[in-house]
C-alpha positions as CSV (number, residue, x, y, z in Angstrom):
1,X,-8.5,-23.7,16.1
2,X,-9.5,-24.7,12.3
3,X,-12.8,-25.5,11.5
4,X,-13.8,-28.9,10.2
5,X,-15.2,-27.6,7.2
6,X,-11.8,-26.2,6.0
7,X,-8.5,-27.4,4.0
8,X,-5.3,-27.0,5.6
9,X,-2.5,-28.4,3.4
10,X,-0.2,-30.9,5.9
11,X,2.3,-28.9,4.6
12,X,1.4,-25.3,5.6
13,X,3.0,-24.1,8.8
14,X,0.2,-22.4,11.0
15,X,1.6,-20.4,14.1
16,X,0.3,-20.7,17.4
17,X,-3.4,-19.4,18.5
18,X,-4.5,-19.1,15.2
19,X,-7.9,-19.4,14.1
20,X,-8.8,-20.8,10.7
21,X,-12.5,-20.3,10.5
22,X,-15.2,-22.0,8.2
23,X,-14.9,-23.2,4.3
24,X,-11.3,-21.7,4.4
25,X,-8.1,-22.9,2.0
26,X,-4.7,-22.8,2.8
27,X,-2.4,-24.3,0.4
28,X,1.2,-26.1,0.6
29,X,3.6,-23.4,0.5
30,X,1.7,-20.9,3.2
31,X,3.2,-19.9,6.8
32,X,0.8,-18.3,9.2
33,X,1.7,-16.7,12.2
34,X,1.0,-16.5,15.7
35,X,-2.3,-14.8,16.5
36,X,-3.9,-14.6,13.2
37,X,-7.6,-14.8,12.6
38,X,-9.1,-16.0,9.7
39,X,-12.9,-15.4,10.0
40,X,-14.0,-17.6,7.2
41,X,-14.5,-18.2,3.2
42,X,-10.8,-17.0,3.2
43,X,-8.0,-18.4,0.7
44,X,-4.6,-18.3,1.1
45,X,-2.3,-19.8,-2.0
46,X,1.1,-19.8,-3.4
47,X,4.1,-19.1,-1.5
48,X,2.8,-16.8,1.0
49,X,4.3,-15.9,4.6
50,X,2.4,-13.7,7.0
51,X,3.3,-12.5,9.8
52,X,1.4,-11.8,12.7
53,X,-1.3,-10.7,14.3
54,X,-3.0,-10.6,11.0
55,X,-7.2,-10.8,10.9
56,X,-8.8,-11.6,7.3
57,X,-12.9,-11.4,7.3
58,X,-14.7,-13.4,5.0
59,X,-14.1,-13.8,1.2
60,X,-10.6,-12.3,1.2
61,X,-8.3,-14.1,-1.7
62,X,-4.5,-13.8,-0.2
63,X,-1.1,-15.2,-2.3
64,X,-3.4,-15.9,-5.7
65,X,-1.7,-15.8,-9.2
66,X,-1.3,-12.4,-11.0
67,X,-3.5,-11.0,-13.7
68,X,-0.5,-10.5,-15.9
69,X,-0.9,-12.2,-18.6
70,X,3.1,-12.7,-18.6
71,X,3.2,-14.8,-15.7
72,X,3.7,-18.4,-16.2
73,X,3.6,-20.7,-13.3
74,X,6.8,-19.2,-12.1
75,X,7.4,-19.7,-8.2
76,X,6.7,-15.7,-7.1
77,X,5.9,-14.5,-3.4
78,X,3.7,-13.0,-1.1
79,X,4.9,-11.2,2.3
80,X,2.6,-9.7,5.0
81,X,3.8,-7.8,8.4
82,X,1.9,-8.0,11.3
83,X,-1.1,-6.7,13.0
84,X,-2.4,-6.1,9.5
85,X,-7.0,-6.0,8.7
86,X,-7.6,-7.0,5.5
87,X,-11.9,-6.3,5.5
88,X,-14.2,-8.6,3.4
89,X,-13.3,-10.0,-0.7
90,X,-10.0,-7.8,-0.1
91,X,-7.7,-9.3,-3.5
92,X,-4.1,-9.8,-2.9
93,X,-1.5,-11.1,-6.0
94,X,1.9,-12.4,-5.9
95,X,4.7,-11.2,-7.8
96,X,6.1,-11.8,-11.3
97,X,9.6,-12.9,-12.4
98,X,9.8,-9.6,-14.3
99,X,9.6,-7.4,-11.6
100,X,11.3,-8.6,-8.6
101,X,9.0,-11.8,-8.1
102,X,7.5,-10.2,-4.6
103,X,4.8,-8.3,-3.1
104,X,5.5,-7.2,-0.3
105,X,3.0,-5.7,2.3
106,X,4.2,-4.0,5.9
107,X,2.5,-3.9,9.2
108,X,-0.7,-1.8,10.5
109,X,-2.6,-1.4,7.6
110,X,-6.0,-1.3,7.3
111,X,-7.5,-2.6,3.6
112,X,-11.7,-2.3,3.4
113,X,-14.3,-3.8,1.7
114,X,-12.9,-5.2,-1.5
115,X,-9.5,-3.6,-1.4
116,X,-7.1,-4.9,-4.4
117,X,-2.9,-5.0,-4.5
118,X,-2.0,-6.4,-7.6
119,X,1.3,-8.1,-8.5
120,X,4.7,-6.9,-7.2
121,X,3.8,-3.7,-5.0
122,X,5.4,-2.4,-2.0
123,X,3.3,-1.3,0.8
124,X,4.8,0.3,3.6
125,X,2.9,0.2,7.2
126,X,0.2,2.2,8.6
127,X,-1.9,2.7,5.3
128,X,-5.4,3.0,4.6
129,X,-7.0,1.7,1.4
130,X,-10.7,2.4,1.7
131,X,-13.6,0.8,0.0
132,X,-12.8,-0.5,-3.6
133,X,-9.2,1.5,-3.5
134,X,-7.3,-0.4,-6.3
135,X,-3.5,-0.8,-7.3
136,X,-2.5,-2.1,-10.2
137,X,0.9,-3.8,-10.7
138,X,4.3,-2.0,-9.0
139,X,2.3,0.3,-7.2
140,X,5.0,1.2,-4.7
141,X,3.2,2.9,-1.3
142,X,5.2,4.6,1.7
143,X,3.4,5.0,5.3
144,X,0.5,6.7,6.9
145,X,-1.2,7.0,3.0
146,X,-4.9,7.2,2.8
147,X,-6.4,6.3,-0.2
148,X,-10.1,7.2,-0.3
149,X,-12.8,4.8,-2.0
150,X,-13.1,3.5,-5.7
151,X,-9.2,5.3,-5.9
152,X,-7.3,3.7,-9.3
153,X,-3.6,3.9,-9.0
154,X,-2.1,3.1,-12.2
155,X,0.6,0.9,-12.8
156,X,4.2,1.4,-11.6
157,X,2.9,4.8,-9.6
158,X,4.5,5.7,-6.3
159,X,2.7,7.6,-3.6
160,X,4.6,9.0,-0.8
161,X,3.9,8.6,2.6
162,X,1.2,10.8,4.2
163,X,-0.8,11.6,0.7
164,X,-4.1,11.2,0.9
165,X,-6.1,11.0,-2.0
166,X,-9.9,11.5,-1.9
167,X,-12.9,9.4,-3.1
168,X,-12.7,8.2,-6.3
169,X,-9.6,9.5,-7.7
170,X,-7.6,8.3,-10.7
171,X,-3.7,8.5,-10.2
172,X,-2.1,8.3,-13.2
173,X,1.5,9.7,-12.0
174,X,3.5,9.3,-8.6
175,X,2.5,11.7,-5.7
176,X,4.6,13.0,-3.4
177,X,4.5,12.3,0.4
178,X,2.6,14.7,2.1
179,X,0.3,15.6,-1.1
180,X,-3.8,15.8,-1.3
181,X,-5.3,14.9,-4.3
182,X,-9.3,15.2,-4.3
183,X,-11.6,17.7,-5.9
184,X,-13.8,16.8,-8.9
185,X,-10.4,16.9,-11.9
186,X,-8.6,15.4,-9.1
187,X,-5.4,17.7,-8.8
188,X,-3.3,18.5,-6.3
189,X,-5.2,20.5,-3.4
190,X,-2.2,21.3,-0.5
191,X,-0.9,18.7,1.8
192,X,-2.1,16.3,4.1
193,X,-1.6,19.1,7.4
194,X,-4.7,17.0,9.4
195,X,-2.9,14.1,9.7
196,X,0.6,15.1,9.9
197,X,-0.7,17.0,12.9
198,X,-2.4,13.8,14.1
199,X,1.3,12.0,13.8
200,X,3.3,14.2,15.7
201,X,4.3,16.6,13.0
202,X,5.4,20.2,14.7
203,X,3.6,23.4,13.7
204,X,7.6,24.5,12.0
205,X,7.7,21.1,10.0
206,X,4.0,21.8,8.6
207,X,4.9,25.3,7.6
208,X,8.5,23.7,5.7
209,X,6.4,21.4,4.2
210,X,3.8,23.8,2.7
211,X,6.4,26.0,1.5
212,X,7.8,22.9,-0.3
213,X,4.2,22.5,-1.9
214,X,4.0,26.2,-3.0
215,X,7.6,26.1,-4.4
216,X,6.2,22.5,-6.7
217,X,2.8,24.0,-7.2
218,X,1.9,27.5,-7.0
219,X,5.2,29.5,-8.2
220,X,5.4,28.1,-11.9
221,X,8.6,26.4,-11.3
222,X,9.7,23.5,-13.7
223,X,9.9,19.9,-11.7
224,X,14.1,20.2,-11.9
225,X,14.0,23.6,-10.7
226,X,11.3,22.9,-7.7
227,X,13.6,20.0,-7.0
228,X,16.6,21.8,-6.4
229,X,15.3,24.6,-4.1
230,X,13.8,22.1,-2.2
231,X,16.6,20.3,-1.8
232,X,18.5,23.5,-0.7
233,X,15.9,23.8,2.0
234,X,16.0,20.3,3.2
235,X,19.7,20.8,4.1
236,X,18.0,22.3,7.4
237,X,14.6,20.7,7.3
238,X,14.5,17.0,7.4
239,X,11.1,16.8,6.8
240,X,11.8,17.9,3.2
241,X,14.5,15.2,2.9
242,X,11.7,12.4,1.9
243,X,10.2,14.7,-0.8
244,X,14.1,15.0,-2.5
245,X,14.5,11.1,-2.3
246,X,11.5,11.2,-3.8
247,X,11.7,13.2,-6.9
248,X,14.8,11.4,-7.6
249,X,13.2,8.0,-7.3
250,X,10.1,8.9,-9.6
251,X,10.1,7.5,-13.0
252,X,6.2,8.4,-13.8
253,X,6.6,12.1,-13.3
254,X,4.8,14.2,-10.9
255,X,1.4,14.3,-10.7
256,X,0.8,18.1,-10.7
């Protein structure tokens, strides 16, 4: 169903069941899926493909050009998974020709009120970005991270899947799956044990996994030495294998 009052280019592909509520845009190059919902005030540019299953509220800005002042004109990309909520006056950019001219978004996530993904991140699925939670460009995101409200994530950071950060906090290096950072200097404050347990984690995979965090944070080790005793450990605890792939991957440093 499309409301009267919207644009539909001839040209975009809309899936089946999909509703396209009122004063809505969707431009040439766009390719709904089945089963998506678009409430109403939403616009959807560029060369955008989303999958389905997808429900934007009202004022949400999808597949728009980049605030990089480097970008110009190029044909760049936006790709969205499935059975993603984008709340209202969410903000999502393409890519950029210097990066990899993509971003790329997975499946079950939840953005809120005025959520932003800038130009060329990588969002796994099952995140949370809360109210006003920002990334700025190359943000690269795993699964199951919770960013709290008003978080900043600067440019080119990586967050590993299952951090959580709280309310407000500024991230200005990569965190490492499993991580908490909150508290009022916003720091590293132990892992993310509540929802690991919520996923399925086992009570020997939690304890691996804080002895990982005590061995990075609490036993003065340097980054390389941490690195390698946690790798010697993940050799028989695959739950520390993601945090070794990720200190090898990390080009910010560690947030510590």
């Amino acid at each position: 169903m499309i409301h009267p009052s919207s644009v539909v280019s001839e040209h975009a592909k809309i899936g089946t069941d999909v509703e396209i509520g009122p004063f809505s845009y969707i431009g040439d190059n766009v390719e709904i899926g089945d089963g998506c919902i678009l409430k109403s005030h939403v616009v959807v540019k560029g060369h955008t493909k989303i999958g389905k299953n997808n429900t934007f509220y009202q004022f949400c800005s999808v597949g728009e050009d980049c605030q990089d002042k480097k970008y110009a004109g190029e044909d760049t990309y936006l790709e969205i998974g499935d059975d993603n909520v984008f709340r209202e006056s969410c903000t999502i950019h393409r890519g950029t020709a210097q990066d990899k001219s993509i971003t790329k978004i997975g499946s079950r996530n939840l953005f809120m009120v005025n959520a932003h993904v800038a130009h060329d991140c990588i969002l796994g699925s099952d995140n949370i970005l809360a109210n006003n939670a920002t990334l700025a460009g190359h943000v690269h995101l795993g699964d199951f991270v919770i960013l709290g409200g008003m978080t900043a994530v600067h440019q080119f950071c990586h967050i590993g899947s299952h951090a959580f950060t709280g309310g407000g906090a500024i991230l200005l290096k990569d965190l490492p799956p499993y991580v908490m950072y909150s508290g009022t200097k916003y720091v590293p404050q132990g892992i993310n044990s509540e929802g690991l347990k919520r996923r399925g984690y086992s009570p020997e995979a939690i304890s691996n996994i804080k002895k990982a965090y005590k061995i990075i944070y609490r036993q003065n080790n340097s980054l390389d030495e941490a690195a390698d005793i946690i790798a010697d450990l993940a050799e028989e605890a695959d739950e520390l294998k993601v945090l070794v792939a990720f200190f090898k991957a990390s080009t910010r440093g560690i947030a510590r």
